[in-house]
One Martini backbone bead per residue (centre of mass of N, CA, C, O) as a GRO file, in nm:
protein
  190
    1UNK     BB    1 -18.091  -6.781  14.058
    2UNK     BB    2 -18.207  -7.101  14.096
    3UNK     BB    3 -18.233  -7.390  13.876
    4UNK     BB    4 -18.460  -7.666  13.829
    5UNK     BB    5 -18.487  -7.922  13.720
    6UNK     BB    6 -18.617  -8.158  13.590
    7UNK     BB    7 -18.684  -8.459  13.641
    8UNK     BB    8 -18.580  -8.737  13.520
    9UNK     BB    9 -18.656  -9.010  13.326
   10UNK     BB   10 -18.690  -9.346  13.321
   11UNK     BB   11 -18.673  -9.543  13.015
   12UNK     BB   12 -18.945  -9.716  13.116
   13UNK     BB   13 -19.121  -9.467  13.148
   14UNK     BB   14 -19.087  -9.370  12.835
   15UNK     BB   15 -19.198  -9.651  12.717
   16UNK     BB   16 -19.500  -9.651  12.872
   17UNK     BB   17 -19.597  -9.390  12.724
   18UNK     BB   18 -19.536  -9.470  12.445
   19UNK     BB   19 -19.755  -9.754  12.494
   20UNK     BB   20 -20.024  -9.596  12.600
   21UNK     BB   21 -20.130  -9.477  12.370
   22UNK     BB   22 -20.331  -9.693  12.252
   23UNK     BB   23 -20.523  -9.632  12.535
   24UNK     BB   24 -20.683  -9.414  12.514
   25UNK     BB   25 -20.906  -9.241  12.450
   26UNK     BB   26 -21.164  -9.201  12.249
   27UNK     BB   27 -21.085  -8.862  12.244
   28UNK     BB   28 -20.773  -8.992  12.135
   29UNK     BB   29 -20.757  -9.199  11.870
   30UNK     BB   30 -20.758  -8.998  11.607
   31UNK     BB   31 -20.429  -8.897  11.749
   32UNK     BB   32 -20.231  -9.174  11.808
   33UNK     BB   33 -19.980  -9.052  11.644
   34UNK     BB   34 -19.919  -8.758  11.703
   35UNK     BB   35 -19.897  -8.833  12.006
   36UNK     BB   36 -19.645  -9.026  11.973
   37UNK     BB   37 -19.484  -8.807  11.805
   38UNK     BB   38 -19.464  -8.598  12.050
   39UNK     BB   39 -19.299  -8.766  12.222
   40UNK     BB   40 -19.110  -8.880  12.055
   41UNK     BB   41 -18.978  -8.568  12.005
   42UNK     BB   42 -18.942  -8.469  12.255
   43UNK     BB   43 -18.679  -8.709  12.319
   44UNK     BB   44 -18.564  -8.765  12.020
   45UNK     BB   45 -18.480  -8.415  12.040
   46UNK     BB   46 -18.465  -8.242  12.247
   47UNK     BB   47 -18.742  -8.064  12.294
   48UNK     BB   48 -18.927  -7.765  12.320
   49UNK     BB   49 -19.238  -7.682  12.331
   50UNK     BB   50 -19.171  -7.474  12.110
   51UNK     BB   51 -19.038  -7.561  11.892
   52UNK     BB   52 -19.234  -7.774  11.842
   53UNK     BB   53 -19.472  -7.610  11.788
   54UNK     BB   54 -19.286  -7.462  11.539
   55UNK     BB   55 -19.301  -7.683  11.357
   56UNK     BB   56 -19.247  -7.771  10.988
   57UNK     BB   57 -19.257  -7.969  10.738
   58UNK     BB   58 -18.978  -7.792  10.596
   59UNK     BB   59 -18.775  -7.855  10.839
   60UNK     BB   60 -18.769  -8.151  10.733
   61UNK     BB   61 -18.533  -8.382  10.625
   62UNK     BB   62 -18.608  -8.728  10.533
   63UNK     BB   63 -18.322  -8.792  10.355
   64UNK     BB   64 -18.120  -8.681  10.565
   65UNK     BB   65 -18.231  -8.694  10.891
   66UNK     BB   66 -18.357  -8.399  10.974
   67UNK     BB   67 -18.368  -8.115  11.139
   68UNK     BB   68 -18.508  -7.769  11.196
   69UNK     BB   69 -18.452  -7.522  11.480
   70UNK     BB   70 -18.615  -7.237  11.490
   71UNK     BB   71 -18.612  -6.994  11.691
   72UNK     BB   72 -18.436  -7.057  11.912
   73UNK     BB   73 -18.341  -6.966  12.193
   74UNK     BB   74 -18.198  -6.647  12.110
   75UNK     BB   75 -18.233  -6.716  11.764
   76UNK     BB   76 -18.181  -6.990  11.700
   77UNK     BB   77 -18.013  -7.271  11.484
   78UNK     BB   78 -18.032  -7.587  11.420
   79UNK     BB   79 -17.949  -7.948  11.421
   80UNK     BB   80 -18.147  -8.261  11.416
   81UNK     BB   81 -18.120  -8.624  11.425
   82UNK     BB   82 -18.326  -8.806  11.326
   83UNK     BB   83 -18.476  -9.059  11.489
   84UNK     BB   84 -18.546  -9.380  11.389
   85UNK     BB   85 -18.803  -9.372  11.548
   86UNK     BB   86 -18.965  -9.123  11.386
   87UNK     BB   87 -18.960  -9.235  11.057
   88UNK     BB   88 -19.255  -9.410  11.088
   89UNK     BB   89 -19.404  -9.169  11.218
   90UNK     BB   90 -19.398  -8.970  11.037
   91UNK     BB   91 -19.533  -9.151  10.761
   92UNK     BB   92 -19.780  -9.180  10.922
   93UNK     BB   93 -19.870  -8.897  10.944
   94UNK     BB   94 -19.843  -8.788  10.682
   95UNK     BB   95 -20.101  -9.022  10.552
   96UNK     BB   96 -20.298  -8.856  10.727
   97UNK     BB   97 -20.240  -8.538  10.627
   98UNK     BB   98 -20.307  -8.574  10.317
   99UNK     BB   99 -20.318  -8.277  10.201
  100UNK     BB  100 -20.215  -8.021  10.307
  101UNK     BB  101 -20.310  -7.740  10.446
  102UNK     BB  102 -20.089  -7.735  10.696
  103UNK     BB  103 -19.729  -7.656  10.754
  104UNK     BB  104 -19.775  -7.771  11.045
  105UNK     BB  105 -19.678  -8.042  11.211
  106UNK     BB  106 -19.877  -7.982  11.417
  107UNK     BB  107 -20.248  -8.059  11.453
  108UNK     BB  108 -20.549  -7.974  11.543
  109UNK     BB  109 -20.911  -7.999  11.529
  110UNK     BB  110 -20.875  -7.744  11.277
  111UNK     BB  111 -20.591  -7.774  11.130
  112UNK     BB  112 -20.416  -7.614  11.334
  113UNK     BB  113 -20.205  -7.528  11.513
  114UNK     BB  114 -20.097  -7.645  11.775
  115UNK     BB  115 -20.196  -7.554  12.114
  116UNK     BB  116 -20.038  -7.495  12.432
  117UNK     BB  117 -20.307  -7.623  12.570
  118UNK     BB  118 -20.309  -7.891  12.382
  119UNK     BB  119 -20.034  -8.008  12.491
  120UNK     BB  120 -20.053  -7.991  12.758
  121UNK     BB  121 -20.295  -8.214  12.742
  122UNK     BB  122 -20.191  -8.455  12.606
  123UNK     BB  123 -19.958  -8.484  12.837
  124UNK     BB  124 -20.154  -8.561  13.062
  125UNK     BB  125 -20.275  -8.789  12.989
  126UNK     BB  126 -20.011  -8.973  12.940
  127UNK     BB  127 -19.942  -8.950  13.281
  128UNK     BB  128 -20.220  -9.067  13.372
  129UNK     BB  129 -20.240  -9.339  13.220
  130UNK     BB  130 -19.916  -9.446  13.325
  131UNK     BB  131 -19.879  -9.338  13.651
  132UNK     BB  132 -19.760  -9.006  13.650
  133UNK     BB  133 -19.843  -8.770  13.760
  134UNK     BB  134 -19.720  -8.712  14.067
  135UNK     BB  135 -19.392  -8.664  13.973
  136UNK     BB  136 -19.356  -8.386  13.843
  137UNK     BB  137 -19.401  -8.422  13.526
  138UNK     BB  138 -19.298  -8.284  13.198
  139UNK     BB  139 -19.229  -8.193  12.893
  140UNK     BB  140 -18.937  -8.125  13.025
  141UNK     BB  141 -18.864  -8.415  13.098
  142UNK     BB  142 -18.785  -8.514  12.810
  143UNK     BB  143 -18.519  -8.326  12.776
  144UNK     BB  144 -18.380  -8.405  13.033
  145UNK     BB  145 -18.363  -8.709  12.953
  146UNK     BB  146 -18.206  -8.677  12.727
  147UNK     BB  147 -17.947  -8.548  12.832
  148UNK     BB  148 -17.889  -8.768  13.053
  149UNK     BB  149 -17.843  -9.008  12.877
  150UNK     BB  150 -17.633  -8.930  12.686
  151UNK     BB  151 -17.462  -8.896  12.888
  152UNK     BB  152 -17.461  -9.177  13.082
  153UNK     BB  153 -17.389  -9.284  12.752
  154UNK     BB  154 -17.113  -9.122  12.663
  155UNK     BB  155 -17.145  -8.841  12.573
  156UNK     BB  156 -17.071  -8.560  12.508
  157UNK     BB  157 -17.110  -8.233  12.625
  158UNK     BB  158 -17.089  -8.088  12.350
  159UNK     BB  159 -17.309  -8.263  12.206
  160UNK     BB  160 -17.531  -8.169  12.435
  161UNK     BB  161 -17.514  -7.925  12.389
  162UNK     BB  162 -17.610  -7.859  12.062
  163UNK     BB  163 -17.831  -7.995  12.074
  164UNK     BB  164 -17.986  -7.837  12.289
  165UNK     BB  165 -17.878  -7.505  12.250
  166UNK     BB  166 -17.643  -7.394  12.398
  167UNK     BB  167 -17.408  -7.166  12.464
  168UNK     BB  168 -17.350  -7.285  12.739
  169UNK     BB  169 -17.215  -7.530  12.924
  170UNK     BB  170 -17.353  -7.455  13.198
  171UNK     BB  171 -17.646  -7.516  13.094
  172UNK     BB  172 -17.568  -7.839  13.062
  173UNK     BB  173 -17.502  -7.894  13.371
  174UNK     BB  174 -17.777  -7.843  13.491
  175UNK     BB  175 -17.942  -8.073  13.341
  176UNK     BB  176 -17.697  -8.268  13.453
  177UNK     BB  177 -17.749  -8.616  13.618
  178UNK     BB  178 -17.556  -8.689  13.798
  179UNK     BB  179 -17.549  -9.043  13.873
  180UNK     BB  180 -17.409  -9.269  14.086
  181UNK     BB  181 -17.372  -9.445  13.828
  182UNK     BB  182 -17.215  -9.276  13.635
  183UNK     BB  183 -16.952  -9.256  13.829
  184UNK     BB  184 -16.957  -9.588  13.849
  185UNK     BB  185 -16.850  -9.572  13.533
  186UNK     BB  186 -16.616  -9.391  13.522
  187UNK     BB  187 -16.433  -9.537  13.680
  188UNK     BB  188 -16.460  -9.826  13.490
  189UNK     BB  189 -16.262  -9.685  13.279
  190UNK     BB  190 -15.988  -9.714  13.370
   0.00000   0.00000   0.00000
């Protein structure tokens, strides 16, 4: 079975999306930090849609920069560090969230956990914003998009590795996407 990874988005489709989340349609306002944090979560940690719905608030360690991510695919553990630009929306949102009432760190309009279905929804939402949902961009292409970008700016493909949590380096190969750009990067080092 071969598997097609998701096209990876370029990084000025991420920045459209993620300025796009202000212009939110009036039943998506009261939630324009968590949908900004969710997308943003997405791409600056390189996060599978199941991650992210189970992060809880504990998983954080916002003075050391660190998330933990458990029982990642395979009942894996990893340690993901906090990207600066995540840092001034967690303290947004976490200042919206208080008192703590639920350990999830996203939660939908009940207070509790965020679900598959409301997750789905607000990707859509914002793909549609954007001017991108026919390009066939899923949440799986943020994921796609972090592992593209950072082998791309010369990260090393087992850093590219561990951040992504994959056992095997051949599926770290398989997500990234050597683009003619990069390849004549390559040669321009020597």
């Amino acid at each position: 079975k071969v598997f097609n990874p998701p096209a990876a988005m370029e990084k000025n489709e991420i920045e459209r999306i993620l300025a796009i989340v202000k212009f939110a349609p009036k039943r998506c306002r009261k939630n324009l930090i968590r949908d900004k944090l969710i997308i943003s979560t997405l791409y600056y940690a390189g996060l599978r849609r199941s991650e992210l719905l189970k992060l809880n608030w504990d998983d954080l360690n916002l003075e050391k920069s660190y998330m933990t991510i458990r029982n990642s695919k395979g009942g894996k553990t990893r340690l993901i560090p906090i990207h600066p630009n995540l840092t001034e929306l967690l303290d947004q949102y976490l200042d919206i969230r208080l008192p703590l009432t639920c350990n999830a760190l996203f939660v939908g309009e009940q207070g509790k956990r965020l679900t598959k279905g409301s997750f789905i929804n607000i990707i859509r939402v914002y793909f549609k914003l954007a001017g991108m949902s026919k390009k066939g961009y899923t949440a799986h292409s943020f994921r796609h998009s972090f592992a593209t970008q950072l082998v791309e700016s010369g990260v090393d493909i087992f850093k590219v590795q561990r951040l992504l949590g994959h056992s095997s380096i051949d599926s770290t190969r398989v997500y990234v996407n050597f683009s003619a750009k990069s390849i004549e990067n390559a040669i321009l080092k020597l």
